[in-house]
C-alpha positions in Angstrom: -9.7 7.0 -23.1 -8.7 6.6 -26.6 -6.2 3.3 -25.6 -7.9 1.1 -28.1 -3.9 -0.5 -29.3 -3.5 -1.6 -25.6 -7.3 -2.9 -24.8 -6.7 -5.1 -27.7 -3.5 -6.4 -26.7 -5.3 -7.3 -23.5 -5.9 -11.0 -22.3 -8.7 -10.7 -19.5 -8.7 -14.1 -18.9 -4.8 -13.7 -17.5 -3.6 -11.8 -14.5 -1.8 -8.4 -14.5 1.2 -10.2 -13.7 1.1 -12.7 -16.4 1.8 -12.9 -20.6 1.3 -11.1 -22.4 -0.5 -8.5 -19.9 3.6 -7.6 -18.5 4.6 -6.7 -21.9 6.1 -3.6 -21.5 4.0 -2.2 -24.5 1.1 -2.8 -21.9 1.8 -2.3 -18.4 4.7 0.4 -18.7 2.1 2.3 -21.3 2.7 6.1 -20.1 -1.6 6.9 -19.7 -2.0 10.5 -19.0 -5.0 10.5 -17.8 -3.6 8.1 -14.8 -1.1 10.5 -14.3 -1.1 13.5 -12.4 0.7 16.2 -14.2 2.7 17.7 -10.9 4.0 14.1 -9.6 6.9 12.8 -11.1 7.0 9.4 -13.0 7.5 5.7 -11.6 11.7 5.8 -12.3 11.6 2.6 -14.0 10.2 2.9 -17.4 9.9 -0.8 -17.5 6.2 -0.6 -15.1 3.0 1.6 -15.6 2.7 4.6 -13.4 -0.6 6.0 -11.9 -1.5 8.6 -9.1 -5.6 8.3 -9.2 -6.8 5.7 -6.3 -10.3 4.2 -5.8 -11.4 5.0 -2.1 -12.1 2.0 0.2 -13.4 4.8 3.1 -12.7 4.3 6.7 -11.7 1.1 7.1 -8.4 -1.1 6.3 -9.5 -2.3 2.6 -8.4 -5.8 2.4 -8.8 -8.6 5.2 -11.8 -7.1 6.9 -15.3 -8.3 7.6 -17.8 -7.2 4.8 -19.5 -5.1 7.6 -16.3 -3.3 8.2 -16.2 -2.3 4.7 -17.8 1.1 4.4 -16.2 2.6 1.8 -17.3 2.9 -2.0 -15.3 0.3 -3.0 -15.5 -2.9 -1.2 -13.5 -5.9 -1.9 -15.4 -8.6 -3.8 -18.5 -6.7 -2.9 -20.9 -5.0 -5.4 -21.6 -1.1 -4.4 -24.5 0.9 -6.2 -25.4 4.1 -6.6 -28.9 2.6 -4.5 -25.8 2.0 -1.3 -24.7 5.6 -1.0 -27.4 6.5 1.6 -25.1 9.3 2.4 -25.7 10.9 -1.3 -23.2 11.3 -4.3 -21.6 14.2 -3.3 -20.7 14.2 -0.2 -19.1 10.7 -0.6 -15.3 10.1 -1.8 -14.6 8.1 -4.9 -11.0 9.0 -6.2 -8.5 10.3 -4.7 -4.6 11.4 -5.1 -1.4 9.1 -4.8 1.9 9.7 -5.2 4.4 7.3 -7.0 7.1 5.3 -5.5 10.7 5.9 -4.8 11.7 2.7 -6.7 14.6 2.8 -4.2 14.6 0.0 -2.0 17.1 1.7 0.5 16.1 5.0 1.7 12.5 5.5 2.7 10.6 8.4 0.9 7.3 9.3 3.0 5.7 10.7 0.2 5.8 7.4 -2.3 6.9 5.2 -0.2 4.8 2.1 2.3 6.2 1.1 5.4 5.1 -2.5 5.6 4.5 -6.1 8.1 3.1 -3.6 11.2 -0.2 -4.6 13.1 -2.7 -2.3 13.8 -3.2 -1.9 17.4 -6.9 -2.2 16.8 -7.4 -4.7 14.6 -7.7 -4.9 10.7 -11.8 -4.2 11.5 -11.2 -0.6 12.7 -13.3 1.8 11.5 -13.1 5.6 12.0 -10.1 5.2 14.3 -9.1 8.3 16.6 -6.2 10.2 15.8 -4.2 8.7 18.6 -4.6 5.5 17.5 -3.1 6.9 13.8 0.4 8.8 15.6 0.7 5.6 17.5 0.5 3.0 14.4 2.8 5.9 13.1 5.5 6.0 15.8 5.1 1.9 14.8 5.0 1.9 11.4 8.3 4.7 11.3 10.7 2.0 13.3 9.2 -0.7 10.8 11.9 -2.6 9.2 10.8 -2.9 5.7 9.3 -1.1 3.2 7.9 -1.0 -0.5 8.9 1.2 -2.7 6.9 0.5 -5.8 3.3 2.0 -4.8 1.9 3.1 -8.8 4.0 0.7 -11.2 0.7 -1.4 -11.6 -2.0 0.6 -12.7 -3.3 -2.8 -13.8 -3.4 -4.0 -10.8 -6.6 -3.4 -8.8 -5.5 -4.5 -5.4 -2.8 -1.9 -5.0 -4.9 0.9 -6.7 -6.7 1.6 -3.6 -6.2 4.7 -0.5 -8.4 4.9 2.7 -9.6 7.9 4.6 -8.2 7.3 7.9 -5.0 9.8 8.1 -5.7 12.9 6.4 -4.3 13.9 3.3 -0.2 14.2 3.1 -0.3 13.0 6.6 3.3 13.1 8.6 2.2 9.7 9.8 3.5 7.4 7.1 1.4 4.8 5.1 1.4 1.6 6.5 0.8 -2.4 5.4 0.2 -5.1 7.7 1.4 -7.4 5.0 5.3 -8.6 4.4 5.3 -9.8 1.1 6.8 -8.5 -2.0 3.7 -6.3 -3.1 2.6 -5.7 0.7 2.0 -1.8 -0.5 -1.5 -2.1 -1.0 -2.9 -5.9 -1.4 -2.8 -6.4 2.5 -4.7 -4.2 5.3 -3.2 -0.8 5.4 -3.3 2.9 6.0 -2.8 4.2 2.8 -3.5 8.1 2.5 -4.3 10.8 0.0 -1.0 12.4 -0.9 0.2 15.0 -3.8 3.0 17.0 -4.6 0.2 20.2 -4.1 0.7 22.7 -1.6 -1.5 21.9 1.3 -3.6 19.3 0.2 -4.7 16.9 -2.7 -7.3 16.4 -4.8 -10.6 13.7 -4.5 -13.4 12.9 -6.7 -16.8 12.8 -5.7 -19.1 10.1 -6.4 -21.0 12.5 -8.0 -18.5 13.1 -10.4 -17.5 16.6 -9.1 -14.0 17.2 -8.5 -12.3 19.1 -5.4 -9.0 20.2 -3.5 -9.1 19.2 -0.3 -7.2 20.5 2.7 -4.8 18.4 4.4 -6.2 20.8 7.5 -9.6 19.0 7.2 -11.0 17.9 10.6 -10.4 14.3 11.0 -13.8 13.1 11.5 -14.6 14.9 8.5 -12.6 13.4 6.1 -13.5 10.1 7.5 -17.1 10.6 7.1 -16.4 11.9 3.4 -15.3 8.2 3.0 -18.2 6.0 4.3 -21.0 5.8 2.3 -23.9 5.7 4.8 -22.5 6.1 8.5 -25.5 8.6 8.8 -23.4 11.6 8.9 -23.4 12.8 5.6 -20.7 15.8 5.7 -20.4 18.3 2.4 -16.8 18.4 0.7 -16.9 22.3 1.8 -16.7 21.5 5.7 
C-alpha cells in the first residue's frame, strides 16, 4: 500500500481514538486506495475518508449471537478460508460505501445513518423478508436522530462494516439500533452497499474477483451472496 510514514507513526497498543493514532497526519491521511474515485470526500479534512466496507452477510453485525453471524466477517470470531462452505466466489467480502454528509442537520440517504430504531425482529435476524426491511424503513425514516459521519474512521474497524440485508442503494435508509455518538456502525444495524454508480455498486469476492452488482438483484440473492455456508451457494452472475 506503500503507507510505510503512517504504519510507523502507528501505536497498536492505543485505540483509533487515542494519541497519537488522531493525529491528523494519521487518521485524516487521504489513502486512495480506500477511496472510491466517483464519491466525494469526507468534508472535514480533519478525519480519514473511506468507501470500501468488510461484509458481515445477513445478519445485524454487532450484538448478535455467534450463531447469527453468517457473514465473512464475524465480530471477535476467527473466519477461514476452511468456513466458506459456500466457496470463494460466490461469497461477499467488500463492498461499496458512501461517505457522510458531515451535516448534522439535514439527512442525506446516501451517506447518511438514521440511528436508536429497533428492529422489529430482533438484532438475531437473519435473511429477513423484504417487508420486514420497508417496515424498519418507514421506522427508521421518522427516526429522530441521525449520524452523519459514516467513513471519517477508516481506522476504526467497528464502523468499517455493511450487511447484505437491503439491496444495494436501497430507498430504505440505513439504520442503527444504537444512540450514541458513533451509533453509525458500532451498534446493530442495516447498513447497505451504496455508490454514486448508476444502478448499482461494486463488491469483492472472497475469491478476490471484483464485480458490479445490480441494485435490481433478487433479494434472496444478494442475501445468500453474504452468508458463507447457508447451503445455497448463488454465483455473482444470478
Amino acid at each position: 500500500m506503500d503507507q510505510a510514514n503512517i504504519y510507523n507513526q502507528l501505536d497498536f497498543n492505543r485505540n483509533c481514538e487515542e494519541s497519537p493514532n488522531t493525529d491528523v497526519g494519521i487518521r485524516a491521511a487521504a489513502i486512495g486506495v480506500f477511496q472510491c474515485p466517483t464519491d466525494l470526500r469526507y468534508p472535514i479534512l480533519s478525519e480519514g475518508s473511506l468507501n470500501y466496507y468488510v461484509s458481515v452477510g445477513p445478519s445485524m453485525g454487532f450484538a448478535v449471537t455467534r450463531t447469527s453471524q453468517v457473514g465473512l466477517f464475524r465480530y471477535q470470531q476467527i473466519t477461514r478460508v476452511s468456513d466458506v462452505l459456500d466457496g470463494t466466489s460466490n461469497v461477499i467480502a467488500m463492498g461499496e460505501r458512501i461517505v457522510g454528509s458531515a451535516n448534522g442537520t439535514t439527512f442525506d440517504r446516501k451517506g447518511d445513518v438514521q440511528r436508536g430504531v429497533a428492529f422489529a425482529g430482533g438484532n438475531d435476524t437473519i435473511f429477513p423478508t423484504k417487508s420486514q426491511l420497508d417496515t424498519h424503513g418507514t421506522a427508521c425514516a421518522a427516526a429522530g436522530g441521525f449520524y452523519s459521519h459514516r467513513g471519517s474512521r477508516w481506522m476504526r474497524g467497528d464502523e468499517t462494516w455493511f450487511n447484505t440485508w437491503n439491496t444495494p442503494n436501497s430507498p430504505n435508509d440505513d439504520c442503527s439500533t444504537g444512540s450514541g455518538g458513533h451509533a453509525g456502525g458500532d451498534a446493530s444495524a442495516v447498513q447497505s452497499a451504496r455508490s454514486r454508480h448508476v444502478g448499482g455498486a461494486h463488491v469483492l469476492m472472497a475469491d478476490g474477483s471484483v464485480h458490479f452488482v445490480s441494485e435490481n438483484i433478487d433479494l434472496l440473492n444478494w442475501q445468500r451472496l453474504g452468508a458463507i455456508n447457508d447451503g445455497e451457494p448463488v454465483s455473482i452472475s444470478e
